[in-house]
C-alpha positions in Angstrom: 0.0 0.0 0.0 1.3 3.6 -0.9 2.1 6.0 1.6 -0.9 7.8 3.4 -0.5 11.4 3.7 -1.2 13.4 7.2 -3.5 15.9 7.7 -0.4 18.7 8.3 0.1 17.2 4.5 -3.2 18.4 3.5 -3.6 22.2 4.3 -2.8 24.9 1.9 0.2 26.9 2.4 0.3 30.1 3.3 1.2 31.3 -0.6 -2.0 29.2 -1.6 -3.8 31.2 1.3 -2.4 34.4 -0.1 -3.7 33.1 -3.6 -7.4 32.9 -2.5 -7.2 36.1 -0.5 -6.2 37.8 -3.8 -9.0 35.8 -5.1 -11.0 37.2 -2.9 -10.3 40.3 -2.8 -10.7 41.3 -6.6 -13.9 39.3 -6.5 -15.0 41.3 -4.2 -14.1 45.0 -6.0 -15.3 43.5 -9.2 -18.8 43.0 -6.9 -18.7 46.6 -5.6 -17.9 48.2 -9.6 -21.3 45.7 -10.5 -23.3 47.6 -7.9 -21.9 50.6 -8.7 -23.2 50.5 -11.9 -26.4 49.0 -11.2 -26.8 52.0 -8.9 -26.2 54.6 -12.0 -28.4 52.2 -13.7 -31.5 52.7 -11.8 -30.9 56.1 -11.2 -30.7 56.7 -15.2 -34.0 54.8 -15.0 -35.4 56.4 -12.2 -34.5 59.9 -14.1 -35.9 58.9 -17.3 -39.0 58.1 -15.6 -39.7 61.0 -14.0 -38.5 63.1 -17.1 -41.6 61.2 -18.7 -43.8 61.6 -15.9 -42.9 65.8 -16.6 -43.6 65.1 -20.0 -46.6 63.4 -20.1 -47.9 66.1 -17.4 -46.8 68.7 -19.6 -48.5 67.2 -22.5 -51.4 66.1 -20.2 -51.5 62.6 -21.8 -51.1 59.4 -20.0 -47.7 58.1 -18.9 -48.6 55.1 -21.3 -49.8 57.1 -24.2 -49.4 55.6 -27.2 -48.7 57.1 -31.1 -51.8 59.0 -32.2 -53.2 59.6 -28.8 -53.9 63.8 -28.1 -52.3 65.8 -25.6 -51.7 69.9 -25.1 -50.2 69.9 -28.5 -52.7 69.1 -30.6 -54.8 71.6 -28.5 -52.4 74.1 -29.4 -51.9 73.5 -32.7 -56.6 73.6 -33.3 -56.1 77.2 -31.1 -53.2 78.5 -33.3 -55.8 76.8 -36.4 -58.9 79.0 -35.0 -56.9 82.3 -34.2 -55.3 82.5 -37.5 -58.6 82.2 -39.3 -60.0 84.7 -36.5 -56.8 87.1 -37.9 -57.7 86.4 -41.0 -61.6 87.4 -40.7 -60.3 90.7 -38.8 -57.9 91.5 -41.3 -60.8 91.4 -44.0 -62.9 93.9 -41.5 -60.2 95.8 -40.9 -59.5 96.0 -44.7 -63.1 97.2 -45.6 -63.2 99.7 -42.8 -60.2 101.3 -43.9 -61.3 101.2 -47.4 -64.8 102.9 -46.4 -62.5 105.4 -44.3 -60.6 106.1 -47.5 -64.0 106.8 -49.5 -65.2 108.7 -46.5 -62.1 111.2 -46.4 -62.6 111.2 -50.4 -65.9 112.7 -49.8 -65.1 115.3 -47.2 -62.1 116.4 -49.6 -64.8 116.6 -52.1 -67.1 118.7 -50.0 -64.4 121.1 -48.4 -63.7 121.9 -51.7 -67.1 122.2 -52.9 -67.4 124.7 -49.8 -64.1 126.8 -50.1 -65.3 127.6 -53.9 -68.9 128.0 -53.1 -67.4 130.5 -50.0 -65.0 132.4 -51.5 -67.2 132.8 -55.0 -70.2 134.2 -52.4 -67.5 136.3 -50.9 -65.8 137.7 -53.9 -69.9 138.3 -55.4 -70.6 140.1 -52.3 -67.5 142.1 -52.6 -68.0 143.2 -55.8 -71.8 144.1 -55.4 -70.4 146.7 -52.7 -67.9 147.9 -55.4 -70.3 148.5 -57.4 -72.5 150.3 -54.7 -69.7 152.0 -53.6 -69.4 153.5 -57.7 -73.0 154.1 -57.5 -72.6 156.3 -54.4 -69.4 158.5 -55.5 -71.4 158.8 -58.9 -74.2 160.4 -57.4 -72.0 162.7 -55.7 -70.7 164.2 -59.3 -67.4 162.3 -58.7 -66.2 161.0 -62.3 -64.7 157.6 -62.0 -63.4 155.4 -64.5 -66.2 153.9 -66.3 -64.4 151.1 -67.2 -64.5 149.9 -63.6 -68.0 149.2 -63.7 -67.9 146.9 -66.5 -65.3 144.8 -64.9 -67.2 144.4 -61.9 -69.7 143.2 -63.8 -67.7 140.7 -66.6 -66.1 139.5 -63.3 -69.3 139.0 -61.6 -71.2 136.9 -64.7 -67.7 135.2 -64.4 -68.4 133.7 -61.6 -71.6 131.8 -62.4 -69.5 129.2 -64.5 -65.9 129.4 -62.7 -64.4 126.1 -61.7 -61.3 127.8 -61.1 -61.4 129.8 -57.9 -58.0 130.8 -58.1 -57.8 132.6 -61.3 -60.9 134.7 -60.0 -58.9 135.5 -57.0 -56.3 136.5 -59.1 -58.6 138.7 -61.2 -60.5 140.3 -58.5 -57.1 141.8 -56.7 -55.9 143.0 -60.1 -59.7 144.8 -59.8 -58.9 145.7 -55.8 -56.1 147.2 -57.0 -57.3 149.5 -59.7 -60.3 150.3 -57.5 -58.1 151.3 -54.7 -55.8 153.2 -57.0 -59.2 155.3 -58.2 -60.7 155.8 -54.8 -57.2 157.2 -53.7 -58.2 160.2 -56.4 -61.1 161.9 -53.9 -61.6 162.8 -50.7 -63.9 160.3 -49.6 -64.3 161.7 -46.0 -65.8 165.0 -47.8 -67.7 162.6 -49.6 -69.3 160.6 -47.2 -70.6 163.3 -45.3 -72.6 164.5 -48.2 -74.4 161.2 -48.2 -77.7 162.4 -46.1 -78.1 164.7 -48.9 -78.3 161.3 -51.0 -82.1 159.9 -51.3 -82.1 156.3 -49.2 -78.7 156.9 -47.0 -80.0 159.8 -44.8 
């Protein structure tokens, strides 16, 4: 029979022992790198769920909502629909009021003109009927005028009746101030005018 081996025989030595404490060891910090990363793990998970729970609030959809389903989003995007066709029905408004506006201030231009020609022709005819008064006056005191004055007052009154330019009557009726003045400026009206009581109707 062989040789039977003690038990002393049969223990590890202290470099096997050294060995499995190694072992040991690195098992043990490969162990705490696993659940290290299992820890970043689950808190990536944990993140991205609540990031979806935000989401889904935001949205206001289900955390399990599906492709198709309708959230915020889609409630926006009808709103944004409605408000640009409400634009676009405001715009048109606005459009036609600004065009009546338009036509409005047309018409007021039209009539302030009508009124400045129909004033100044009513002043101008009023200003030459006391011309001609005036004329009438001095000629029956004796005073000889120039006859030729009359007749203008008169061509530039008939004038009038068919004048759609005011301004050219303007222009005409200082050219007539002007000569009247320059006439009037020949007498001494003062001495004149207190012979008017002796005048039948201006007593």
């Amino acid at each position: 029979m062989g040789r039977t081996r003690s038990p002393a025989s049969r223990r590890p030595g202290n470099g096997e022992i050294s060995r499995l404490r190694r072992e040991l060891a690195a098992l043990r910090r490969a162990l705490s790198r696993q659940d290290t990363r299992l820890r970043a793990v689950s808190q990536a998970v944990e993140s991205q769920r609540r990031w979806e729970a935000v989401l889904a609030g935001a949205l206001q959809i289900g955390e399990g909502a599906r492709r198709g389903d309708r959230g915020v989003i889609a409630d926006l995007q009808d709103s944004i629909v409605r408000l640009e066709e409400f634009l676009l029905k405001t715009s048109d408004r606005i459009e036609n009021i600004l065009h009546a506006l338009k036509q409005h201030r047309e018409f007021l231009v039209g009539m302030n003109k009508r009124i400045l020609n129909v004033g100044t022709k009513d002043r101008i005819r009023l200003e030459l009927d006391v011309m001609k008064n005036t004329l009438s006056i001095l000629a029956l005191n004796g005073v000889e005028l120039d006859s030729a004055l009359v007749k203008e007052i008169e061509r530039l009154k008939a004038s009038l009746r068919d004048a759609d330019n005011v301004k050219v009557i303007e222009k005409a009726k200082a050219e007539l101030d002007r000569r009247f003045d320059g006439e009037l400026k020949k007498f001494d009206l003062d001495a004149i005018w207190a012979k008017k009581k002796e005048i039948a109707g201006y007593g």
